[in-house]
C-alpha positions as CSV (number, residue, x, y, z in Angstrom):
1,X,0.0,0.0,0.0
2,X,2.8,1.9,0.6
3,X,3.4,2.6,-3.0
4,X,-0.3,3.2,-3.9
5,X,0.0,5.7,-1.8
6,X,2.9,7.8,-2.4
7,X,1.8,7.3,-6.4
8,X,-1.7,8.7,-5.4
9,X,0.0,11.9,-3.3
10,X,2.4,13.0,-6.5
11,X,-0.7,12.7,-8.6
12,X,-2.6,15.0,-6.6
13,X,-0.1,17.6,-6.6
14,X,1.8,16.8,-10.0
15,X,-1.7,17.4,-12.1
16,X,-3.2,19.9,-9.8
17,X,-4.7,22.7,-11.4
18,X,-4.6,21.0,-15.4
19,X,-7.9,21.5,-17.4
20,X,-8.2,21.2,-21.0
21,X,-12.0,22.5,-22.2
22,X,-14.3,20.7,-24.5
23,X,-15.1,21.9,-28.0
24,X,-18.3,22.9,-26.1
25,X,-17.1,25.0,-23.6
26,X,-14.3,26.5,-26.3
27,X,-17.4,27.6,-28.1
28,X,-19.3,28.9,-24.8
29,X,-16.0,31.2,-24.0
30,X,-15.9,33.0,-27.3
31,X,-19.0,33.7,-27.4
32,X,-19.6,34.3,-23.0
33,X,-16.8,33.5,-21.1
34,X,-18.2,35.9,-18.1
35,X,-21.5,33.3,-18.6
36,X,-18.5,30.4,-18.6
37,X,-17.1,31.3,-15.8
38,X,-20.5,31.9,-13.5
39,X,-21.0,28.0,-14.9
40,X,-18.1,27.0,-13.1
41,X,-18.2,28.6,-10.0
42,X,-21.7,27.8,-9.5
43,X,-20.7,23.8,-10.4
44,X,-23.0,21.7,-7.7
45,X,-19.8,19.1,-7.1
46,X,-18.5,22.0,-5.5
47,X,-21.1,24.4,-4.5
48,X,-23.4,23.2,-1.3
49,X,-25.6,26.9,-1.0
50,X,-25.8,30.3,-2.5
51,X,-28.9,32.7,-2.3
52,X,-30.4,34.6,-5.5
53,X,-29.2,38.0,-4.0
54,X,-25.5,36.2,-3.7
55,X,-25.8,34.7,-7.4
56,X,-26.8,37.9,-8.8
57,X,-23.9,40.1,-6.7
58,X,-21.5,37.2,-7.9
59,X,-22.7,37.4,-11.3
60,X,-21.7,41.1,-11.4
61,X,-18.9,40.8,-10.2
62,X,-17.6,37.8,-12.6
63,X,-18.5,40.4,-15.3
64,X,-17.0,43.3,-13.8
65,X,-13.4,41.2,-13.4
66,X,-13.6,40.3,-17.3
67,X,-14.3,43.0,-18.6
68,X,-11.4,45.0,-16.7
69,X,-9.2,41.9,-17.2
70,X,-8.8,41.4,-13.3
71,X,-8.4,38.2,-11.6
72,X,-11.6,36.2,-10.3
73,X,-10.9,37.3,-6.3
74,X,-12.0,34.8,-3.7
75,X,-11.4,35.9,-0.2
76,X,-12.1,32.5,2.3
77,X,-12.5,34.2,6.3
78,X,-11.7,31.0,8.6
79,X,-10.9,29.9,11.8
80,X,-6.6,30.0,12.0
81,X,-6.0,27.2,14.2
82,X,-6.2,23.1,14.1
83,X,-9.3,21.8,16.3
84,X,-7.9,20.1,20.0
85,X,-9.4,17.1,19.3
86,X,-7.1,16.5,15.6
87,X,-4.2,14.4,16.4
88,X,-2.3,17.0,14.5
89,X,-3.2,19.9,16.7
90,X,-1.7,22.7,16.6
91,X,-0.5,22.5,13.0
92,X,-1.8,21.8,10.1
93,X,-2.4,18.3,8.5
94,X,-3.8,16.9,5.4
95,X,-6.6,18.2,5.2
96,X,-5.3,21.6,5.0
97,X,-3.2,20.4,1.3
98,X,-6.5,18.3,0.3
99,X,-8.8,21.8,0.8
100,X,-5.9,23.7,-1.5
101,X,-6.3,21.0,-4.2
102,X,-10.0,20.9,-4.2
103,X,-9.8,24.7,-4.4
104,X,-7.8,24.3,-7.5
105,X,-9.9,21.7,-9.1
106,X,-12.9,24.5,-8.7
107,X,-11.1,27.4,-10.1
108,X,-9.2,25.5,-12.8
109,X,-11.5,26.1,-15.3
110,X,-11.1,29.4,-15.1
111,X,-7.5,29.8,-15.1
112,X,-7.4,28.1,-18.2
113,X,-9.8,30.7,-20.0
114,X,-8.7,33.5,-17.8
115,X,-5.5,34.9,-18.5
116,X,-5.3,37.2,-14.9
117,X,-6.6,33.9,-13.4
118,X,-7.7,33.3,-9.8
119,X,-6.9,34.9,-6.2
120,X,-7.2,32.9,-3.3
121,X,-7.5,34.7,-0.3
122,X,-7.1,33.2,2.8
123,X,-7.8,35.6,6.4
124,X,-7.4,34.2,9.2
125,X,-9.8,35.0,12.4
126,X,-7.8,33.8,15.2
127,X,-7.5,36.7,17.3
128,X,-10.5,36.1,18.6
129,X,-9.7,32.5,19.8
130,X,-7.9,33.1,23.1
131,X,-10.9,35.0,24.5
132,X,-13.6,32.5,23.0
133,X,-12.3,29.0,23.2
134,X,-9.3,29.7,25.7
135,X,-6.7,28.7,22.4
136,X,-3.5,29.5,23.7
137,X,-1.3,31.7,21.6
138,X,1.7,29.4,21.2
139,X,-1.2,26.9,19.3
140,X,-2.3,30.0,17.1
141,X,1.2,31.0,16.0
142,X,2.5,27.4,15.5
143,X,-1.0,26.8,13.2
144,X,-0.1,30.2,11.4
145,X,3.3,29.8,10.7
146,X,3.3,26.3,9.2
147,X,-0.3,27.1,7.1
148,X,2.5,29.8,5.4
149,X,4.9,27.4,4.9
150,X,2.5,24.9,3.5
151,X,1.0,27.3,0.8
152,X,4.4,28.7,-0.4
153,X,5.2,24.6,-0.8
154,X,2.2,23.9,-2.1
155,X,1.8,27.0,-5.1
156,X,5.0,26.0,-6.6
157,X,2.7,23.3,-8.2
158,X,-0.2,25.5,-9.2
159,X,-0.9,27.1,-13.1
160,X,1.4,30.7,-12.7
161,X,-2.4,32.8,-13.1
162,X,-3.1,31.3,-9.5
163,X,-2.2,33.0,-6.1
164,X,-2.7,31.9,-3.0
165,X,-2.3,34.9,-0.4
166,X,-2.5,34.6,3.6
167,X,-2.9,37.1,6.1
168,X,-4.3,37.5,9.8
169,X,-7.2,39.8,11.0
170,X,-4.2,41.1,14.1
171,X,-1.9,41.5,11.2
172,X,-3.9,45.1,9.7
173,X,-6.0,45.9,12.6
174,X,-5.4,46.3,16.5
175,X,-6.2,43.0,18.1
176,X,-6.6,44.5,21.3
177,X,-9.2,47.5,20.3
178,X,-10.9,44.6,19.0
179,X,-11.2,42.5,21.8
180,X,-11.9,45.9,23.6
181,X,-15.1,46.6,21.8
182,X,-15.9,42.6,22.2
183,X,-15.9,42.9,26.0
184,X,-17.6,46.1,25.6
185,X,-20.6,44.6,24.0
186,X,-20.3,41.2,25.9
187,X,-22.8,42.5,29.2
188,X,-25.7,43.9,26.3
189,X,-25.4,40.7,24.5
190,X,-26.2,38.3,27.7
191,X,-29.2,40.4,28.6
192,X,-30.4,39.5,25.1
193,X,-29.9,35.7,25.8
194,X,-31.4,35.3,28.7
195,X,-34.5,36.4,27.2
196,X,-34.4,34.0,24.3
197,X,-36.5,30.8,24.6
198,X,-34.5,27.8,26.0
199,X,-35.1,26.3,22.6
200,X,-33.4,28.4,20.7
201,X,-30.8,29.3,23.3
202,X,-29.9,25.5,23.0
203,X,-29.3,25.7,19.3
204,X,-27.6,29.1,19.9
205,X,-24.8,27.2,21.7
206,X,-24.8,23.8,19.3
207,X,-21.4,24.4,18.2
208,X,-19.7,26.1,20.8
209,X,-20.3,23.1,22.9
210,X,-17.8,21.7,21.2
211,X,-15.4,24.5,20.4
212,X,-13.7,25.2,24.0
213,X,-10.3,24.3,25.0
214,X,-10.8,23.5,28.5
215,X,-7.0,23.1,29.8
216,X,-5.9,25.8,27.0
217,X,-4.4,29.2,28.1
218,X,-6.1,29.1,31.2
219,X,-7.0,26.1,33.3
220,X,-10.9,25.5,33.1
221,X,-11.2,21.7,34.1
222,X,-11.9,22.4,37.3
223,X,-15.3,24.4,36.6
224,X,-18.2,23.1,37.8
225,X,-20.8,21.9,35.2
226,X,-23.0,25.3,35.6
227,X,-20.1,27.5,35.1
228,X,-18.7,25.7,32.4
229,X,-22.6,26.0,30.8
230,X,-22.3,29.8,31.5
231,X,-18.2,29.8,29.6
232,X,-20.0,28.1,26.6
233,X,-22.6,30.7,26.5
234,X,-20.3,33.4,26.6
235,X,-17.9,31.5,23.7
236,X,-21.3,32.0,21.5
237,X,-21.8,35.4,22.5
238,X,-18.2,36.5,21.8
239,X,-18.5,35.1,18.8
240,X,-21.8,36.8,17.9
241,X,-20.1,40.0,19.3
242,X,-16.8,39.4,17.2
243,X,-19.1,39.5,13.8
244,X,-20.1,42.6,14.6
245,X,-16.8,44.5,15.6
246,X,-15.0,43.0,12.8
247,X,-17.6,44.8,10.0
248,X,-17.5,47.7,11.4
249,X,-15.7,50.6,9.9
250,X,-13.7,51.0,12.5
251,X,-12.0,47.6,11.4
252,X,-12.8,45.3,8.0
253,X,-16.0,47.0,7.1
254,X,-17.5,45.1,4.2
255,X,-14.0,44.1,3.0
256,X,-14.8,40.8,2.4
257,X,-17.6,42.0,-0.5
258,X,-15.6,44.9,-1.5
259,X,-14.2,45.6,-4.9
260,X,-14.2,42.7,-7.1
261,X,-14.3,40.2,-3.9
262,X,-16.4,37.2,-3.3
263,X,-16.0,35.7,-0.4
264,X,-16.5,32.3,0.4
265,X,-17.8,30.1,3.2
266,X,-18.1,26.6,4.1
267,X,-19.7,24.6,7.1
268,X,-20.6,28.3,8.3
269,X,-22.5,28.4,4.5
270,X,-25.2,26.5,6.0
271,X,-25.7,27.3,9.4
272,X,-28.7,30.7,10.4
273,X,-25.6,32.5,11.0
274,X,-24.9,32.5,7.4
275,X,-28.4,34.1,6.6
276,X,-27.4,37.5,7.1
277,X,-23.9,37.4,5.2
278,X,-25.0,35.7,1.8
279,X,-21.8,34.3,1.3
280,X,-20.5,31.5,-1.3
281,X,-21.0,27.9,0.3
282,X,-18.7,25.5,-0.7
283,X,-17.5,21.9,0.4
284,X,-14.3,21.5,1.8
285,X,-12.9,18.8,-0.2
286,X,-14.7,15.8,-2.3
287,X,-17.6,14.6,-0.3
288,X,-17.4,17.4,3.0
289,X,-18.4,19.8,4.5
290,X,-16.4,19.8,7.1
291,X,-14.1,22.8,7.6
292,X,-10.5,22.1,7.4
293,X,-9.2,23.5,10.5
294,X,-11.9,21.7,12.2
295,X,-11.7,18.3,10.3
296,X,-8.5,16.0,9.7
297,X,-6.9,14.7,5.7
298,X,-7.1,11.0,5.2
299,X,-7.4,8.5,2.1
300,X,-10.1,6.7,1.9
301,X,-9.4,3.4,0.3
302,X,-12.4,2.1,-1.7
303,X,-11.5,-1.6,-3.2
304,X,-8.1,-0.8,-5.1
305,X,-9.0,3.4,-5.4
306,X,-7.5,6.0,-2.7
307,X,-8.6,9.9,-2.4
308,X,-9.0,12.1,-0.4
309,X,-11.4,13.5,1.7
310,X,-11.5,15.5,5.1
311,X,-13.4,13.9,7.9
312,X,-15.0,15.3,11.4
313,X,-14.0,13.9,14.9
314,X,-17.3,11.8,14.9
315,X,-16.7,10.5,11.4
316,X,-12.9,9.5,12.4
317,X,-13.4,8.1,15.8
318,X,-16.3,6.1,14.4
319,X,-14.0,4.4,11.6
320,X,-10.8,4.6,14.0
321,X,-10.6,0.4,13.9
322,X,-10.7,0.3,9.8
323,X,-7.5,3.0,9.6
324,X,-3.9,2.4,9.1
325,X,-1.4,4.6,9.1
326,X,1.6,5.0,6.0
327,X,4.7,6.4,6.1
328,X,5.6,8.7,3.2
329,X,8.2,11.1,2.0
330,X,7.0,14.3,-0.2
331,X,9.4,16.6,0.9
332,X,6.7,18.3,3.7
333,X,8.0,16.4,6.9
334,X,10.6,19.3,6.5
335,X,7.5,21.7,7.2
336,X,5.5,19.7,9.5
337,X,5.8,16.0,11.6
338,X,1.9,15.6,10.5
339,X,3.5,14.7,7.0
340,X,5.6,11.8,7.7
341,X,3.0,9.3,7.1
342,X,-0.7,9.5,5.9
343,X,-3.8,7.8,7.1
344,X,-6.1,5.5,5.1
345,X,-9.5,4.7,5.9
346,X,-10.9,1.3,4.4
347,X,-14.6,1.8,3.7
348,X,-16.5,-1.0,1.7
């Protein structure tokens, strides 16, 4: 298996980004290649939600870009740190390299009819993480640095009309004003719980039940069950509160819509939250949702067939018994430990 496998790897990354168009579609980009490209953004192997509002906004701004002869400009908010529960926590692991070569896949198309091609914009949201989930900074920087490391490795594979850019939120704005005006609207924002039915307080809190680091930058193991109910309810409200501060002008604004921007989502895509931003849902790889920092990269093997997919703690405790674990050399255990060997899962 051993060799399966390292021949699967350097034909994920060898052929990445290669598309060659069908007399069809060489017809359809003469004639609309604006129309072209909307057909291949909007592709449903890749696409799991967009609104009417978002298409038509999208739409626009497809045209906009080829008309002007500017890039196709995706900017993808997320997380900035590996989940505690990934063995590979705090760095990145394979599903962060399986995410940037399903992104590829979807804008391939494109950068084959598009001469200024595709920007991939990645912003990390992590100064907000010690304060919510009690992440400690060591984790955040450790995550940071080798997601860097990982994308200059990984572009040096990728069609020259592709970049793939990286910055965090505390990078261009004051990460302390920000958490300031967090705290600030923290007090407000628990008034406005408590009066919300229990129903929907429970679903309020669905994910952050999940999210906290209990023995992270501070010590919270030894909380009693009601004041570890009340930390979770405040990890949702900073996160509400965080939304909020970040769009103002004061900070991003509507950045992430702005100009020829589209920005895109992905478990977040299809949660309420998502209701009031409109943005671009996408899966994160073939077959998930499941958000990259969140999830961890395995093959699955399937009879004599490996690919790749990214799974969720549930899904990868559940099959835990049916994976094995192969060594392999690519040249990233330079970058990262998590890329000395691989995991494959044996599904039926």
């Amino acid at each position: 298996m051993k060799e399966e496998t390292k021949a699967c790897l350097a034909t994920l990354f060898e052929t990445v980004g290669d598309y060659h168009l069908t007399p069809g579609e060489e017809k359809k980009v003469v004639h609309d290649k604006a129309g072209f490209i909307m057909d291949k953004l909007m592709r449903k192997k890749f696409r799991r939600r967009i609104g009417d509002d978002t298409k038509k906004t999208v739409t626009e701004k497809v045209q906009k870009c080829v008309q002007d002869e500017k890039p196709i400009h995706l900017v993808i908010p997320f997380g900035g740190y590996k989940h505690f529960w990934s063995p590979s926590h705090p760095e990145p692991d394979w599903a962060e390299l399986f995410h940037f070569v399903w992104m590829t896949e979807y804008v391939s198309p494109i950068l084959a009819v598009h001469k200024p091609g595709v920007v991939l914009e990645y912003v990390s949201e992590d100064l907000i993480l010690p304060l919510m989930n009690n992440y400690p900074e060591a984790a955040l920087e450790a995550y940071s640095t080798i997601f860097r490391k990982l994308i200059e490795w990984y572009s040096k594979y990728v069609p020259g009309n592709l970049k793939i850019d990286f910055w965090r939120v505390s990078d261009r704005y004051d990460k302390q004003a920000i958490v300031n005006e967090v705290e600030t609207l923290l007090p407000e924002r628990k008034v406005a719980f408590n009066k919300l039915p229990a129903e929907t307080q429970e679903q309020e809190i669905h994910r952050s039940i999940r999210s906290i680091l209990w023995d992270g930058k501070d010590n919270l193991t030894n909380l009693t069950s009601e004041q570890k109910h009340e930390r979770i309810i405040e990890s949702r409200l900073i996160e509400l509160a965080y939304y909020d501060v970040e769009a103002s002008s004061e900070f991003l604004g509507d950045y992430y819509w702005s100009d020829n921007r589209i920005c895109v989502c992905f478990s977040f895509g299809l949660s309420p939250d998502n209701d009031e931003f409109g943005d671009l849902t996408l899966a994160t790889s073939p077959g998930s949702i499941v958000d990259f920092w969140i999830g961890r990269g395995v093959l699955i093997q399937q009879g004599d067939k490996l690919y790749n997919r990214i799974v969720s703690k549930q899904q990868y405790e559940d099959d835990t018994p049916n994976i094995t674990t192969v060594d392999v050399d690519t040249g990233l255990k330079e970058i990262s430990k998590n890329y000395e060997n691989v995991e494959i899962l044996k599904v039926r």
